[in-house]
C-alpha positions, 0 to 999 in steps of 0.5 A: 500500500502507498503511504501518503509521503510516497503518494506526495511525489516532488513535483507536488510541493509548492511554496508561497510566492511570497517565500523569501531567499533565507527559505522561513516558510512552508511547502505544502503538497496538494493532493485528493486524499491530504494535504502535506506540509513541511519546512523549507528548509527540512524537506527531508524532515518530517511531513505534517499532513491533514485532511483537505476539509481541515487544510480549508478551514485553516485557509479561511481562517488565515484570509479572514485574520482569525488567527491574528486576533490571539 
């Protein structure tokens, strides 16, 4: 059976377009089944992954500044 890291092929990570060049951001891999997450600067660490339902909301909740309010 395929494990999710093998299921997160490399040409699936993408980075923000506002990553700057010191590498202090995330990548994130999209995919039907999760979503991958993981440091720039760790490609090689480990890989947080969630639901595309939980990726959404935590989305939603960056656009609409839910986290900034503490």
């Amino acid at each position: 059976m395929e494990t999710i890291r093998e299921h997160l092929a490399p040409h699936t990570w993408r980075k923000s377009s506002r990553t700057t060049d010191i590498g202090q951001c995330v990548e994130v891999a999209l995919t039907g089944r999760a979503v991958g997450i993981r440091d720039t600067k760790d490609r090689a660490g480990g890989i947080l992954t969630v639901t595309p339902t939980v990726w959404a909301g935590f989305v939603e909740r960056l656009k609409t500044g839910d986290y900034d309010r503490g």
